[in-house]
C-alpha positions in Angstrom: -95.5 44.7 -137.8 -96.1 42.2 -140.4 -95.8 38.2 -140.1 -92.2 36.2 -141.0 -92.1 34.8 -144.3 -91.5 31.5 -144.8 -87.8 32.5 -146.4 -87.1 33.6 -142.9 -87.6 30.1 -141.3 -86.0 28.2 -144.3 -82.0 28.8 -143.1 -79.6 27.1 -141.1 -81.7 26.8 -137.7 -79.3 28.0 -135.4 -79.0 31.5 -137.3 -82.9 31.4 -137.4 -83.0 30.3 -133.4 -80.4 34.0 -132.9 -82.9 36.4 -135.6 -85.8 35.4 -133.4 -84.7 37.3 -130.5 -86.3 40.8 -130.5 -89.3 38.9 -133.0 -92.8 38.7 -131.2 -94.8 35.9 -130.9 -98.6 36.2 -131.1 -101.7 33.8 -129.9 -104.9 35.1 -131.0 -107.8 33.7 -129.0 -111.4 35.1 -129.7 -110.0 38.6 -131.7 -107.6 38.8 -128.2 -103.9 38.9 -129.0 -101.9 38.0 -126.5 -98.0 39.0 -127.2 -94.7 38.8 -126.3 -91.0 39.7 -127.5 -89.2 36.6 -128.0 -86.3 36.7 -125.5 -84.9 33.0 -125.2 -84.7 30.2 -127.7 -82.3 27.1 -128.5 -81.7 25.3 -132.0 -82.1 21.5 -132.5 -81.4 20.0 -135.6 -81.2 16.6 -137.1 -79.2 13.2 -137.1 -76.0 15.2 -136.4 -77.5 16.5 -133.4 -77.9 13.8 -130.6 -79.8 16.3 -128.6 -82.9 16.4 -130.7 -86.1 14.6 -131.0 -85.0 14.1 -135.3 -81.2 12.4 -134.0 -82.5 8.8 -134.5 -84.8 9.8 -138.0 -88.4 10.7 -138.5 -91.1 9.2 -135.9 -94.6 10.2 -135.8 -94.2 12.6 -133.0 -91.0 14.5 -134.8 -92.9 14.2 -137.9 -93.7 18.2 -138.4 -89.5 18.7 -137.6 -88.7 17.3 -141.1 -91.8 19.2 -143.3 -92.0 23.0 -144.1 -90.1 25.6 -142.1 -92.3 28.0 -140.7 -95.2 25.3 -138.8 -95.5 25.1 -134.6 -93.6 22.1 -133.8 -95.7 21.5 -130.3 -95.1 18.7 -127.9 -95.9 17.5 -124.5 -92.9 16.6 -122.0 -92.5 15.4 -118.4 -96.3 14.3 -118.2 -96.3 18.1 -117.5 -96.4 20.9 -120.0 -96.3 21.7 -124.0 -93.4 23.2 -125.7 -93.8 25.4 -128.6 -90.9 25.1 -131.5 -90.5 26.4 -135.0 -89.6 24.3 -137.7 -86.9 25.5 -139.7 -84.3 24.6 -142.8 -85.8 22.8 -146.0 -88.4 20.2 -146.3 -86.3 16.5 -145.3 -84.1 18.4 -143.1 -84.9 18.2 -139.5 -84.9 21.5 -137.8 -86.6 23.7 -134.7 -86.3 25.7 -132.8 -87.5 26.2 -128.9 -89.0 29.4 -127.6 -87.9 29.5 -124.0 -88.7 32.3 -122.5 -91.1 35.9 -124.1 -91.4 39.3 -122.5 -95.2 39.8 -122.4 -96.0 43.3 -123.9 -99.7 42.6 -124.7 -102.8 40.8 -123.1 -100.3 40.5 -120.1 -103.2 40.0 -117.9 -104.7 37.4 -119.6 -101.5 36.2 -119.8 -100.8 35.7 -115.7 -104.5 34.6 -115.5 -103.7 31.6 -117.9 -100.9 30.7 -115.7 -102.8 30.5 -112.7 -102.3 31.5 -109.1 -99.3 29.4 -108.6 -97.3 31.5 -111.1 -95.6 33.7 -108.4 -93.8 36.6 -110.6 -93.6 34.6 -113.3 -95.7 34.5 -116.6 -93.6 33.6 -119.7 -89.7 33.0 -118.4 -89.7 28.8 -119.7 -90.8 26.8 -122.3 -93.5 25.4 -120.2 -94.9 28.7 -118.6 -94.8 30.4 -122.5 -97.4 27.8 -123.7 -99.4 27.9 -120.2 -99.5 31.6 -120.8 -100.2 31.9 -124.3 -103.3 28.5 -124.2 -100.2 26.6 -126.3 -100.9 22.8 -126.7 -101.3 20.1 -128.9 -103.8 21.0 -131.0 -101.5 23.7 -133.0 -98.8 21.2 -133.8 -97.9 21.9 -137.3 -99.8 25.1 -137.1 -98.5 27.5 -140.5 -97.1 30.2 -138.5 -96.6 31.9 -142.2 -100.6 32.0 -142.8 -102.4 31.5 -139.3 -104.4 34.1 -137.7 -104.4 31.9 -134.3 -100.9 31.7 -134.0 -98.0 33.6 -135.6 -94.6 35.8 -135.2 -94.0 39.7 -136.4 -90.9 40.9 -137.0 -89.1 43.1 -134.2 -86.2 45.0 -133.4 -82.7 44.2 -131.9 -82.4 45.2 -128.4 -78.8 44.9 -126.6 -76.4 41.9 -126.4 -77.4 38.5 -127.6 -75.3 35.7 -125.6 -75.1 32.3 -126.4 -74.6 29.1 -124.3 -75.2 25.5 -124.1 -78.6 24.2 -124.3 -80.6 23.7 -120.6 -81.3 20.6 -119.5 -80.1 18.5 -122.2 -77.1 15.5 -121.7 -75.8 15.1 -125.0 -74.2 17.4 -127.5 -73.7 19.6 -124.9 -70.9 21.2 -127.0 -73.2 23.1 -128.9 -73.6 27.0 -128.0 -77.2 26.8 -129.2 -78.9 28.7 -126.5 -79.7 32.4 -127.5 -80.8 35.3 -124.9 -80.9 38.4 -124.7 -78.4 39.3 -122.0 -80.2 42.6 -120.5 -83.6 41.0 -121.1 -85.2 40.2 -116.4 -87.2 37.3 -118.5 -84.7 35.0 -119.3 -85.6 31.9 -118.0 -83.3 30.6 -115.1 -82.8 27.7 -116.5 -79.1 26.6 -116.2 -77.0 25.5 -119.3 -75.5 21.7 -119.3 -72.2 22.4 -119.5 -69.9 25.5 -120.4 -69.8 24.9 -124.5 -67.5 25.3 -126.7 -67.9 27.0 -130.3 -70.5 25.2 -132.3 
């Protein structure tokens, strides 16, 4: 499988958030690849989207949101854990989106190892666990996803029904079905949408 060009990322971020279901995402640590089939993600745009980080303009954290499509947009929430986004649309216009949940289909066992003991059955099923998981952090914000070896995503295949929903655990612009998953797909996240949305 060969890497997504940049002309995939550089489109209307909710249709790129619904392609990357079925895509894999890889982390390559010391010639190890650790994989998974993407499985959850959400689209977050700019000023006309009061649910994302770009809503009020371009800060120093959101900075990577408003360059080239196809970079790791990587942050740190809650005092807790990273979350891994890909930037999308053209340069100037803000655009991610968040991978929520991968199935893991290689390095799976360094995988559970990375999440630790406390993991119970889960190794990839959230946006926090998919960084533990896959040794995600700060230091591949604005990684190129289009050239890196460390960090990348192949192209897949479609596999059953993709649903859509609101976003999880967001309070405003809750109308927005911006939440993709594959609805067959046990590693879905359990994360429960804001509100029942409307059409985008």
């Amino acid at each position: 499988m060969e890497q997504l060009p940049r002309s995939f990322f550089e489109r209307y971020t909710p249709y790129v958030a619904k392609d990357l279901i079925g895509c894999r995402l890889v982390r390559v640590i010391d010639d190890v690849r650790l994989a998974g089939i993407i499985v959850e993600t959400e689209a977050y745009r700019g000023r006309g989207d009061p649910a994302s980080h770009a809503f009020r303009g371009r800060t120093k954290r959101n900075e990577v949101m408003f360059g080239e499509a196809g970079h790791a947009y990587v942050y740190f929430t809650m005092g807790m854990h990273y979350c891994l986004n890909v930037t999308t649309e053209r340069p100037g216009e803000a655009g991610a989106a968040l991978l929520r949940a991968v199935e893991p289909v290689e390095g799976a066992d360094e995988m559970a190892l990375n999440r630790g003991p406390r993991r119970g059955g889960h190794i990839a099923d959230g946006p926090g666990r998919l960084t533990e998981a896959m040794d995600i952090d700060g230091r591949l914000n604005g990684e190129d996803l289009v050239t890196s070896p460390a960090l990348f995503i192949e192209g897949g295949s479609r596999q059953g029904r993709i649903m859509t929903s609101a976003r999880v655990g967001v309070s405003r612009g809750t109308e927005r079905r911006w939440r993709f998953f594959a609805a067959e797909s046990r590693f879905v996240s359990k994360g429960r949408p804001s509100s029942t949305a409307q059409n985008p």
